[in-house]
C-alpha atoms as a printed R data frame, in Angstrom:
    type eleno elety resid chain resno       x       y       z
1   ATOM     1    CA   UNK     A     1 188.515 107.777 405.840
2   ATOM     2    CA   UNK     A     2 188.069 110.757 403.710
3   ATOM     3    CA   UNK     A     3 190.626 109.376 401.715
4   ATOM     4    CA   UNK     A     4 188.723 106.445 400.992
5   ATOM     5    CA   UNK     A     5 185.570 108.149 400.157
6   ATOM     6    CA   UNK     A     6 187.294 109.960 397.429
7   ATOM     7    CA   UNK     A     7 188.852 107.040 396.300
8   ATOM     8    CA   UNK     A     8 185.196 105.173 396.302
9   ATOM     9    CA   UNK     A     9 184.199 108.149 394.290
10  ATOM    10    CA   UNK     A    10 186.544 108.443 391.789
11  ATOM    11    CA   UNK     A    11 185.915 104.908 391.105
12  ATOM    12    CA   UNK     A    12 182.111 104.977 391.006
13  ATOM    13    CA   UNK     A    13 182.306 108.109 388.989
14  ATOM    14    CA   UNK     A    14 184.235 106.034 386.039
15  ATOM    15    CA   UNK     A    15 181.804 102.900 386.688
16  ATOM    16    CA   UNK     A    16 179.104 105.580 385.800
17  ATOM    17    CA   UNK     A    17 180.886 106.230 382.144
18  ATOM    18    CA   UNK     A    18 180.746 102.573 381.575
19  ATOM    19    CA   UNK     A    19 177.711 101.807 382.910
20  ATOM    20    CA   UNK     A    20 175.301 100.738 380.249
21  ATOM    21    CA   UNK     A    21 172.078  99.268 382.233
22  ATOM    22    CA   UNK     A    22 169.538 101.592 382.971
23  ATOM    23    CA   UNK     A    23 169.272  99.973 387.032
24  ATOM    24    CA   UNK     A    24 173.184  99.737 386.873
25  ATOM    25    CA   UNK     A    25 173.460 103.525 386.004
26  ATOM    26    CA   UNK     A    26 170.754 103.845 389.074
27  ATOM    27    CA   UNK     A    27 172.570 102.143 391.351
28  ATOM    28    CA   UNK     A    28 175.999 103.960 391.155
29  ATOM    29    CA   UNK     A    29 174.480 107.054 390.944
30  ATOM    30    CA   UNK     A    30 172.593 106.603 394.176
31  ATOM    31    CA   UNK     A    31 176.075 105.275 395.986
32  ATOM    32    CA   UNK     A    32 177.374 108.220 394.380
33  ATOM    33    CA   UNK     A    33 174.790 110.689 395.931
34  ATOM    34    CA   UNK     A    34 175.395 108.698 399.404
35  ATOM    35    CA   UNK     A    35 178.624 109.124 399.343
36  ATOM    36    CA   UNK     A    36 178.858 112.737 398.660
37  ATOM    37    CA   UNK     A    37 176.282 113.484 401.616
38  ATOM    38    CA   UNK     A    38 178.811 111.040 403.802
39  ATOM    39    CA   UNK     A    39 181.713 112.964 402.056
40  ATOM    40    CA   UNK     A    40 180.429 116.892 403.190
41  ATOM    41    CA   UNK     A    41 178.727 115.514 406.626
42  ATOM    42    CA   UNK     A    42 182.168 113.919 407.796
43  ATOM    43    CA   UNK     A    43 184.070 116.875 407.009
44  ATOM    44    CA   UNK     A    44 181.828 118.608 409.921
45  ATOM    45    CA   UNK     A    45 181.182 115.630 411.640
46  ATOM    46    CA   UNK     A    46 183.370 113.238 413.603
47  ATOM    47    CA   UNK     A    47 183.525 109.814 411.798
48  ATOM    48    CA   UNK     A    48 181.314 107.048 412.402
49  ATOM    49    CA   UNK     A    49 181.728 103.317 411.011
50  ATOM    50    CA   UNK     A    50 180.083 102.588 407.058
51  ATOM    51    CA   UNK     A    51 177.901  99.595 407.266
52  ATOM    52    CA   UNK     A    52 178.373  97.769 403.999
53  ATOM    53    CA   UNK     A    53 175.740  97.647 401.720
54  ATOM    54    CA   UNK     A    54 173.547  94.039 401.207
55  ATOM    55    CA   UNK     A    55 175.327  92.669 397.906
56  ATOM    56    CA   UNK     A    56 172.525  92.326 395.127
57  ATOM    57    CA   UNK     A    57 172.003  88.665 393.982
58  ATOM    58    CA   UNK     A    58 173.413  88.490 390.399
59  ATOM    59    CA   UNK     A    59 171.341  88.326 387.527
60  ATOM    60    CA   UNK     A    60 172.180  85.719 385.015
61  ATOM    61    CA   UNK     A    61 173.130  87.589 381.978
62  ATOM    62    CA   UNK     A    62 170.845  87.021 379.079
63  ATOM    63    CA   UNK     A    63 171.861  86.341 375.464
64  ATOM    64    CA   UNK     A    64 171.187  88.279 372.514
65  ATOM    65    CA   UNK     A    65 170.956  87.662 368.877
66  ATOM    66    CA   UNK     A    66 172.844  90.500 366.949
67  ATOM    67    CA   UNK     A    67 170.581  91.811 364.389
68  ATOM    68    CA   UNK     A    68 172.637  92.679 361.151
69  ATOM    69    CA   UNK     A    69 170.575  93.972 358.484
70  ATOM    70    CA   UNK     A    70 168.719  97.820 358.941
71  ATOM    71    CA   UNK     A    71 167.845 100.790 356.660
72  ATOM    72    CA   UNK     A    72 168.013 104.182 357.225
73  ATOM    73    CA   UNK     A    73 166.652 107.653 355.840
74  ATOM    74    CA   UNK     A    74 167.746 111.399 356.628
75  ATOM    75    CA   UNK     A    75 167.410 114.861 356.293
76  ATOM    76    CA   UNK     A    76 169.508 117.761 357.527
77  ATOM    77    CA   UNK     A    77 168.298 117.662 360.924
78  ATOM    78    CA   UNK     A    78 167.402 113.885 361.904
79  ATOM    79    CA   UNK     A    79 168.010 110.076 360.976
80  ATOM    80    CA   UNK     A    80 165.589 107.500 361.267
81  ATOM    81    CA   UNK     A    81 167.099 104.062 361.854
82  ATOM    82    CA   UNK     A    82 164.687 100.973 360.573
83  ATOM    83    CA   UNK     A    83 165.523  97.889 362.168
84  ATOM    84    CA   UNK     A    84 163.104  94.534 360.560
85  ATOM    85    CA   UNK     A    85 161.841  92.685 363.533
86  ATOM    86    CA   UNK     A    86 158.119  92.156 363.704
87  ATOM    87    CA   UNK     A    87 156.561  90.714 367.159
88  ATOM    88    CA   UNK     A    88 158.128  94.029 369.038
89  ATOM    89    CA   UNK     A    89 156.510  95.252 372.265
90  ATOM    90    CA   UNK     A    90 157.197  98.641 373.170
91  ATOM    91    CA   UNK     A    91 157.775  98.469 377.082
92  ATOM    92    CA   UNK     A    92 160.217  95.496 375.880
93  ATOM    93    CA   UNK     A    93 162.448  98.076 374.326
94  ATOM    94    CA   UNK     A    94 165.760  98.965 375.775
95  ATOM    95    CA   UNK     A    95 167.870 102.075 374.408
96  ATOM    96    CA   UNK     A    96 171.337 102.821 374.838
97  ATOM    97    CA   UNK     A    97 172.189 106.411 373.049
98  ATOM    98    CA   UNK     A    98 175.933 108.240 373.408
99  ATOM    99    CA   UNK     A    99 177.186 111.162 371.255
100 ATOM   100    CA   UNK     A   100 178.680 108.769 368.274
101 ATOM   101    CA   UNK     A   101 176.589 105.565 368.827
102 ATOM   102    CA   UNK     A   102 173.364 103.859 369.823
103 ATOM   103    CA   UNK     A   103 172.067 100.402 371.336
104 ATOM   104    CA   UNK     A   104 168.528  99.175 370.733
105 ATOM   105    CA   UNK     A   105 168.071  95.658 372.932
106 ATOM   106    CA   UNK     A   106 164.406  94.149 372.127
107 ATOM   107    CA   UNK     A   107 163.304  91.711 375.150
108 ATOM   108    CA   UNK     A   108 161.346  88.706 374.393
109 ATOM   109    CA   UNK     A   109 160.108  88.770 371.097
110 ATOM   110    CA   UNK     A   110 158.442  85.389 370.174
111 ATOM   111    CA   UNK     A   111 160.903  84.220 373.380
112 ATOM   112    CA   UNK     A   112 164.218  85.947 371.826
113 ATOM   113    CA   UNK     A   113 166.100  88.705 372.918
114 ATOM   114    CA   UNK     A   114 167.681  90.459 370.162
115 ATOM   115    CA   UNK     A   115 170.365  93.636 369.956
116 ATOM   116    CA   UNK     A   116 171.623  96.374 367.362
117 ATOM   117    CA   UNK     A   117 174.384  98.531 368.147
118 ATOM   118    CA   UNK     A   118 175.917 101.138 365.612
């Protein structure tokens, strides 16, 4: 069983470097914490059954229109990325950042969902 907790965890951990939703990245990281705990408590523990967990009705995945066309401006410190889109809300926003690129999603503006990447 220990094993296949380590295996479980090695897996989840490279989910986790993939993992681009913010609930997604929640999710494993949770499992991950769970399994950890289950991990150090059945090395001192004798081993008791794992109940699966309740699978999570998928969400239909929603479309995006790519948006193309930005500006930008800089100084030595900071770059300021200017996407046109007008109609924004800012709780609709969702942001993506790693160390060499970015993902801006914008959620129902005037009923489209659009996305920029770099």
């Amino acid at each position: 069983m220990a094993d296949e907790v380590s295996l479980d965890l090695d897996e989840l951990r490279h989910l986790q470097g993939i993992a681009k939703r913010p609930r997604v990245l929640s999710l494993i990281l949770s499992e991950i914490a769970d399994l950890e705990k289950l991990s150090k408590a059945s090395s001192t523990v004798p081993q008791t059954p794992i109940v699966p967990l309740a699978k999570v009705a998928s969400v239909p995945a929603l479309k995006y229109t790519t948006l193309a066309t930005f500006s930008w401006d800089q100084d030595t410190d900071k770059v300021k990325i200017y996407v046109p889109l007008e109609g924004v809300q800012e709780e609709k926003i969702e942001t993506s950042f790693k160390s060499s690129s970015f993902d801006i999603k914008f959620h129902d503006v005037q009923g489209k969902n659009y996305q920029f990447a770099i």
